[in-house]
BALUM-755625 format. One record per atom (N, C-alpha, C): x, y, z; atom name. Coordinates in pm, 1 decimal. Atoms other than C-alpha are relative to their C-alpha. Example, Ala and Ser with C-alpha at 12.3 -4.5 7.8 and 13.67 -1.06 7.14 Angstrom:
2
+----------+----------+----------+-------+
|       xx |       yy |       zz | vexdo |
+----------+----------+----------+-------+
|     89.0 |   -119.0 |      0.0 |     N |
|   1230.0 |   -450.0 |    780.0 |    CA |
|     90.0 |    120.0 |      0.0 |     C |
|    -82.0 |   -119.0 |     -6.0 |     N |
|   1367.0 |   -106.0 |    714.0 |    CA |
|    -77.0 |    109.0 |     73.0 |     C |
+----------+----------+----------+-------+
! end
This chain:
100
+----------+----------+----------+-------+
|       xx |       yy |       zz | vexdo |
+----------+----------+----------+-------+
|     83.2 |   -119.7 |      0.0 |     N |
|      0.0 |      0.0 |      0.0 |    CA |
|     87.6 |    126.1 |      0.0 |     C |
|    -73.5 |   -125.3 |     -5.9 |     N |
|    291.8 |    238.2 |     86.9 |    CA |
|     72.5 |     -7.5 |   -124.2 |     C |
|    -45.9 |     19.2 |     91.5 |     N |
|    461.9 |    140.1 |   -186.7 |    CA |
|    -77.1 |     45.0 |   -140.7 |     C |
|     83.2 |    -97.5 |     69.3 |     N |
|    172.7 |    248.4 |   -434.2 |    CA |
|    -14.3 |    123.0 |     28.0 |     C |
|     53.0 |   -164.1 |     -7.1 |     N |
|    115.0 |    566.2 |   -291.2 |    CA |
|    141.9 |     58.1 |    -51.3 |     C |
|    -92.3 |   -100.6 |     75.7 |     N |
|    464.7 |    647.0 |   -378.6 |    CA |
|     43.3 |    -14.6 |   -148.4 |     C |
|     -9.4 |    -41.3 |    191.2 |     N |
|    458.8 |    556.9 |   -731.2 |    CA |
|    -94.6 |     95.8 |     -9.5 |     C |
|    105.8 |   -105.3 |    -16.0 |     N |
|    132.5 |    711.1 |   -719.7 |    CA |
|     43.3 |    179.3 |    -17.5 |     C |
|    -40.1 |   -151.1 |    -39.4 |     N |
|    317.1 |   1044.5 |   -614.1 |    CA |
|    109.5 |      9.9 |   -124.7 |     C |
|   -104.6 |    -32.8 |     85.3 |     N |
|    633.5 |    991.7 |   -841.3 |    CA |
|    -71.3 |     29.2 |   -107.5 |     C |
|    140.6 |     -0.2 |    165.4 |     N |
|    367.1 |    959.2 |  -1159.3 |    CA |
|    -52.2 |    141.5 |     20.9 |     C |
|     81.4 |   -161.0 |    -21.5 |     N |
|    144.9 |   1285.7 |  -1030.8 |    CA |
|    143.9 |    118.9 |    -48.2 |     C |
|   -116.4 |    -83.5 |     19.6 |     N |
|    540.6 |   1465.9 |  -1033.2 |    CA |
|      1.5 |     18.3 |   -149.1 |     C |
|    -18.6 |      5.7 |    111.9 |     N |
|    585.4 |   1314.0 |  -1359.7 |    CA |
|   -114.2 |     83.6 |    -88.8 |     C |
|    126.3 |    -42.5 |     54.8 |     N |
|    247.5 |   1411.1 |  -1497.8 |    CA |
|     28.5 |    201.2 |     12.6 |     C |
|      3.7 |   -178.7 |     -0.8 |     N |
|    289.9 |   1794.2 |  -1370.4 |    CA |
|    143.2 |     71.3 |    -40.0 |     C |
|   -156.1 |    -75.1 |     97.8 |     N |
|    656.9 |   1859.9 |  -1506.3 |    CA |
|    -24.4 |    -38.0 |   -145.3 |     C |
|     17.4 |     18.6 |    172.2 |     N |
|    509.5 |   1727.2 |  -1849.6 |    CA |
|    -84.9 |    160.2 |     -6.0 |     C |
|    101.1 |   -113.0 |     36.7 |     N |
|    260.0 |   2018.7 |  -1801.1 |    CA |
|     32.1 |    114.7 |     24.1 |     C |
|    -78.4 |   -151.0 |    -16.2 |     N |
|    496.1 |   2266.9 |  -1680.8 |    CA |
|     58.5 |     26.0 |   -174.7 |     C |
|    -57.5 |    -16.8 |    108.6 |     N |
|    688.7 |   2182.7 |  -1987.7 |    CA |
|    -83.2 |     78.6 |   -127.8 |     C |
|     95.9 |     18.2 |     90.1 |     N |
|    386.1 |   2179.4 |  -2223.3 |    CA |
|    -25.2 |    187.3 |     19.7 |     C |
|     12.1 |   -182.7 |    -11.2 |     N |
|    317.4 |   2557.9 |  -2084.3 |    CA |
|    103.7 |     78.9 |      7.6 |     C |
|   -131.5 |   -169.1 |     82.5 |     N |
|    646.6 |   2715.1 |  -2116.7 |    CA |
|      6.5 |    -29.6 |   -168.2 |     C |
|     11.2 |     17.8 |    138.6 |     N |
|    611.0 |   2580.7 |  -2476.5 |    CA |
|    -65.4 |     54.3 |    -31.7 |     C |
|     90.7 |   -111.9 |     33.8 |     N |
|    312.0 |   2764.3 |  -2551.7 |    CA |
|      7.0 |    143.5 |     31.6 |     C |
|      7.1 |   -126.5 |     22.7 |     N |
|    415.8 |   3056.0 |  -2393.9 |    CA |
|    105.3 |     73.2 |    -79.3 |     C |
|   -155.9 |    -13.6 |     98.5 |     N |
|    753.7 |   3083.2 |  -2577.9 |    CA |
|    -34.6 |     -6.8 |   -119.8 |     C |
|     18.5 |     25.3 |    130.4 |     N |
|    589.7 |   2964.5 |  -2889.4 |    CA |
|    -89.5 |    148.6 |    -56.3 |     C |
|     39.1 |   -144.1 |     -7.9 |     N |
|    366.8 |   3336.7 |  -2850.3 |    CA |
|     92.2 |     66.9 |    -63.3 |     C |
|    -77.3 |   -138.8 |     46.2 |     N |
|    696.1 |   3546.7 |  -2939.1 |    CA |
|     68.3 |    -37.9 |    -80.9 |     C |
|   -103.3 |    -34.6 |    162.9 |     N |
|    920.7 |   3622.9 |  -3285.1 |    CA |
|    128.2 |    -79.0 |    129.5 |     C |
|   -159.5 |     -6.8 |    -11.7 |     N |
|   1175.8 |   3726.7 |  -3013.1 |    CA |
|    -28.8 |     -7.8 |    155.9 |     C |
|     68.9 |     33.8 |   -117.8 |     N |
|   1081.4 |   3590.2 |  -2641.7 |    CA |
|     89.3 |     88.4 |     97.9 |     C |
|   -122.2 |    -46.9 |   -118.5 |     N |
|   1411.7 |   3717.2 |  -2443.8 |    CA |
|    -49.2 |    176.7 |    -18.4 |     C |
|     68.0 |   -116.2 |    -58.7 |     N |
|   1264.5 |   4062.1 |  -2508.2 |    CA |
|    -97.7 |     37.7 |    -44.0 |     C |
|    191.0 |     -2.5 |     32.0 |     N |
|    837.1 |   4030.3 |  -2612.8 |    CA |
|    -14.1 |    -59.9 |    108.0 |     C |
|     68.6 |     76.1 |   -103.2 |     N |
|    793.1 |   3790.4 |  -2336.0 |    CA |
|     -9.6 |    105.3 |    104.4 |     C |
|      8.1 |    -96.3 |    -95.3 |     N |
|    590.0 |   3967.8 |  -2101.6 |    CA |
|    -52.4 |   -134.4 |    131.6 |     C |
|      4.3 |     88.0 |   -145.4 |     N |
|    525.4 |   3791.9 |  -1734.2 |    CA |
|   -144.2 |     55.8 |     82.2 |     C |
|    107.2 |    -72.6 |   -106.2 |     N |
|    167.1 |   3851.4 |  -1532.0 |    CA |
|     26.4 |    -51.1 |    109.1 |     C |
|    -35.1 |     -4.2 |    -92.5 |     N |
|    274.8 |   3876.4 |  -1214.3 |    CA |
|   -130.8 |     -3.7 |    150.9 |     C |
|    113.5 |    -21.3 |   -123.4 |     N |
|    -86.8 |   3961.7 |  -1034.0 |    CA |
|     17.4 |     70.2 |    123.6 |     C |
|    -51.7 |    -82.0 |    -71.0 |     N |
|    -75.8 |   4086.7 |   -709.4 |    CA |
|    123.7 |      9.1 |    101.2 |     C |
|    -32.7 |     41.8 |    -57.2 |     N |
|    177.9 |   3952.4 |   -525.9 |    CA |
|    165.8 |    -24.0 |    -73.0 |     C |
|   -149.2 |     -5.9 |     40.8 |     N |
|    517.0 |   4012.1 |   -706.0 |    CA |
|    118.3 |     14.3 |     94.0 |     C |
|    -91.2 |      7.8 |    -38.2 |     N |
|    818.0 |   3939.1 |   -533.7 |    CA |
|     97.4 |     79.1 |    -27.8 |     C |
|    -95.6 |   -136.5 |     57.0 |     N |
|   1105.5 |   4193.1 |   -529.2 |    CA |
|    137.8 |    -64.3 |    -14.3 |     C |
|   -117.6 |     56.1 |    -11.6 |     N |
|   1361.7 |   3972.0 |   -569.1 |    CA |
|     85.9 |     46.7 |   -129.8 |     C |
|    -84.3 |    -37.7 |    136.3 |     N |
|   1432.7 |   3965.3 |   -928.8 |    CA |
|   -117.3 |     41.5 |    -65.3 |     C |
|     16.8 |    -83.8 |     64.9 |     N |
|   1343.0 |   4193.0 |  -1187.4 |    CA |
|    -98.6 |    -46.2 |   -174.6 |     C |
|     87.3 |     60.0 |    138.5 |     N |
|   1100.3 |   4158.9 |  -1520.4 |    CA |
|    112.6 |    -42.7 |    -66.9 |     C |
|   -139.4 |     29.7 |    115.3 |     N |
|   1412.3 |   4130.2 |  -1753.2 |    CA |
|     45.8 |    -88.5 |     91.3 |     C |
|    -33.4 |    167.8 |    -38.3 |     N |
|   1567.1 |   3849.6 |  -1526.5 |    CA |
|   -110.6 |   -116.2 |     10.0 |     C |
|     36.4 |    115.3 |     36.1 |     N |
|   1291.2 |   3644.7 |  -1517.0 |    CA |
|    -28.6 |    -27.9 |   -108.2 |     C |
|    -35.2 |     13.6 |    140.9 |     N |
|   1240.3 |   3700.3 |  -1877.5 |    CA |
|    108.5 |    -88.1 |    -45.3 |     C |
|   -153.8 |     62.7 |     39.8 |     N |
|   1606.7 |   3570.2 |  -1924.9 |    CA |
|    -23.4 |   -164.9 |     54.1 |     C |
|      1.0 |    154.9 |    -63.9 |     N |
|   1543.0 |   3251.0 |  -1671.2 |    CA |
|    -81.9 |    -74.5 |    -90.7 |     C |
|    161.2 |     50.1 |     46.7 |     N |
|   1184.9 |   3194.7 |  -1830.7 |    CA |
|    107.0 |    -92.0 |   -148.9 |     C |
|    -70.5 |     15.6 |    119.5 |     N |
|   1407.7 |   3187.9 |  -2193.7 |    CA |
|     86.8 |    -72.6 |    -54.4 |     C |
|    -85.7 |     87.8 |      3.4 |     N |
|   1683.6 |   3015.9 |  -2079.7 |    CA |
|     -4.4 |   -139.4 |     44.0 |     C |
|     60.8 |    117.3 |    -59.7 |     N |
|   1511.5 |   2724.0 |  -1904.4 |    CA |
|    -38.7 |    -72.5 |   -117.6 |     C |
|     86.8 |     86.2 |    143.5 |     N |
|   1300.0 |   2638.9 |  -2217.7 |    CA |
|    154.0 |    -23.1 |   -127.9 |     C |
|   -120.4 |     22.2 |     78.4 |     N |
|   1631.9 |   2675.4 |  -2452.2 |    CA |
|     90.7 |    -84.8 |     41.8 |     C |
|    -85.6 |     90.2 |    -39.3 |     N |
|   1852.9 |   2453.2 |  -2197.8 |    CA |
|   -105.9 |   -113.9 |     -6.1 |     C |
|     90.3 |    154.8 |    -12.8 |     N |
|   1533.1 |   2178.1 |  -2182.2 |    CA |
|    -17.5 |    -15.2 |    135.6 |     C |
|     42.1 |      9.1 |   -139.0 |     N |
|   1346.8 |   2176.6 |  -1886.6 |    CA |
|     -6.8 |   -117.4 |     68.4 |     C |
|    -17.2 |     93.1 |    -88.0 |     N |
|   1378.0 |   1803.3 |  -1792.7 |    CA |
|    135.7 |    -41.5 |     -3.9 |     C |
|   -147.7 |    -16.1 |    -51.6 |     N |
|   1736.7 |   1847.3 |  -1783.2 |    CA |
|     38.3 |    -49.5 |    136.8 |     C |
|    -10.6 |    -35.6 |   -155.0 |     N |
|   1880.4 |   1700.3 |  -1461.8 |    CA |
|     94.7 |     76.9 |     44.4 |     C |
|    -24.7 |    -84.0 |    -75.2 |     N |
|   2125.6 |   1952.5 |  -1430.7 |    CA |
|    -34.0 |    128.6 |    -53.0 |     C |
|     22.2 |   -121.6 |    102.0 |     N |
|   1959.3 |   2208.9 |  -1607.8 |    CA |
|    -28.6 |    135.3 |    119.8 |     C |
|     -8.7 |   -114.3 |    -86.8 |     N |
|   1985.5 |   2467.0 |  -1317.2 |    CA |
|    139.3 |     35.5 |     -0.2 |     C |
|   -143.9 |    -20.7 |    -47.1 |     N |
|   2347.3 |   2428.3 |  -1265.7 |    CA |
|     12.3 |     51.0 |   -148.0 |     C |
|    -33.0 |    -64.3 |    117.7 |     N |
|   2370.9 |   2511.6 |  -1659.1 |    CA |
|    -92.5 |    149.1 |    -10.5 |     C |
|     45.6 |   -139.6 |      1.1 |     N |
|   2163.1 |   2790.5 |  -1605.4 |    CA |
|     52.4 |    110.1 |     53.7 |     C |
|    -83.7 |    -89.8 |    -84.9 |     N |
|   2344.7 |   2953.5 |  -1354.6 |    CA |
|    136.6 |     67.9 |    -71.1 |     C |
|   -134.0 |    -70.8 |     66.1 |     N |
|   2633.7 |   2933.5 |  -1572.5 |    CA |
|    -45.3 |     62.6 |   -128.3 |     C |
|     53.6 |   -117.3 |     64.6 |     N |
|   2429.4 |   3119.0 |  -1813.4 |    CA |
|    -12.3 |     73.0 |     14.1 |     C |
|      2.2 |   -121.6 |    -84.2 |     N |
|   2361.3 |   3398.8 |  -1609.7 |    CA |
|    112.1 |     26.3 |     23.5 |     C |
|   -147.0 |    -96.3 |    -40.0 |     N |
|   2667.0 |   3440.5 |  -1495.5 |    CA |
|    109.7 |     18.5 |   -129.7 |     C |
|    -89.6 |    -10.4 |     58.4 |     N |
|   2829.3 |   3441.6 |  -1829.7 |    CA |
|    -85.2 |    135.1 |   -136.4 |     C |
|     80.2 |    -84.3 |     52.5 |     N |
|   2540.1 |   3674.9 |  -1979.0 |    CA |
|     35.7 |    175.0 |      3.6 |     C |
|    -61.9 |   -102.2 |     -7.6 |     N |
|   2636.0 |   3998.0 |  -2066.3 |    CA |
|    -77.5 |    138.2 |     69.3 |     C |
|    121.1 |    -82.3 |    -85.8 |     N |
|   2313.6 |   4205.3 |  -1957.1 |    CA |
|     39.1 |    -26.4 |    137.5 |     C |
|      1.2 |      4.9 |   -179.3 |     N |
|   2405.8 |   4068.7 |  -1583.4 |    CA |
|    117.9 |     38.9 |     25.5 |     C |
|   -146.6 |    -42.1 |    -61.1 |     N |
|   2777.3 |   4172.1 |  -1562.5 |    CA |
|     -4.3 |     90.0 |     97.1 |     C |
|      7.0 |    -81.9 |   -146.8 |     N |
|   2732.8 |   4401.7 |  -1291.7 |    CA |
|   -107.0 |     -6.4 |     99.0 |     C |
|    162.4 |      2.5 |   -104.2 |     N |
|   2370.6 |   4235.1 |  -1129.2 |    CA |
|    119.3 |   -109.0 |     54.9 |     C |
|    -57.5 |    112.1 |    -56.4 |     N |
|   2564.2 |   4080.9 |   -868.7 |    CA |
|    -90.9 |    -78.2 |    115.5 |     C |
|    103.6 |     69.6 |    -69.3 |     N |
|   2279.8 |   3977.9 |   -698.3 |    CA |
|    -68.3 |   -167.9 |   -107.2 |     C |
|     77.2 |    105.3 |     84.8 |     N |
|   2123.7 |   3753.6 |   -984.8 |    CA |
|    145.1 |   -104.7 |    -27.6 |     C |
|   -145.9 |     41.4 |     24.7 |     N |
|   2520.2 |   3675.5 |  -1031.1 |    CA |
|     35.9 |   -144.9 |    103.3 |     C |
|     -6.9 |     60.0 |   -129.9 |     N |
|   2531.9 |   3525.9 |   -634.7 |    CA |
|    -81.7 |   -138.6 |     17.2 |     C |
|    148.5 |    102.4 |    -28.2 |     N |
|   2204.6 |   3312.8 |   -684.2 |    CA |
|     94.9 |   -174.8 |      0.0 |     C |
|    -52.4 |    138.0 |      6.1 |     N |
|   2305.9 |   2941.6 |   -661.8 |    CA |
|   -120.3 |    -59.8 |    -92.2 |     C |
|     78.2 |     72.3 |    101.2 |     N |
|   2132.6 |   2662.6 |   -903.6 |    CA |
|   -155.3 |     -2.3 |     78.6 |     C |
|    171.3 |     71.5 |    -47.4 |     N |
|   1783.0 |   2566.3 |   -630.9 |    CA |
|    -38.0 |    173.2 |     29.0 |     C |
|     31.9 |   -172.9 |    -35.2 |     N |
|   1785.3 |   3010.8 |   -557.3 |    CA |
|    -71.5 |     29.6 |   -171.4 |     C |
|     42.3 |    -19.0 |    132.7 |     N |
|   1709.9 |   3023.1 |   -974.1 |    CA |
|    -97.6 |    -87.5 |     18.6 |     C |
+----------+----------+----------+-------+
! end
């Protein structure tokens, strides 16, 4: 019984990272030129962490590295940090791979 519930759970994971995928595809598939048309609705509750244009960039670079990547954070990071728009955000610079 415990043993089903955790396939059960691994499957539901599986099932909702297909559908994450499936929706950054559609929203990426929206723009010519996504890294700067992609716009982000935020609602009310925007976080001040990072900035429209960085998550733009993450949003951009996630779907371009392949989102079921398993280290596709750690290659992201080294995207950002080798990105020329961030050379002086040393905050977005600092972030570690699970902070992105």
């Amino acid at each position: 019984d415990r043993i089903m519930a955790s396939i059960e759970k691994g499957e539901s994971r599986i099932q909702r990272r297909a559908l994450n995928k499936k929706a950054l595809d559609a929203k990426i598939a929206r723009y010519k030129a996504p890294f700067h048309q992609l716009r982000i609705a935020y609602g009310t509750n925007k976080g001040k962490n990072y900035t429209e244009e960085e998550d733009r960039f993450l949003v951009c670079m996630l779907h371009k590295l392949g989102f079921d990547k398993e280290n596709v954070y750690e290659e992201l990071r080294a995207s950002v940090r080798n990105a020329p728009q961030f050379r002086f955000d040393w905050f977005i610079k600092s972030r570690t791979g699970m902070e992105l």
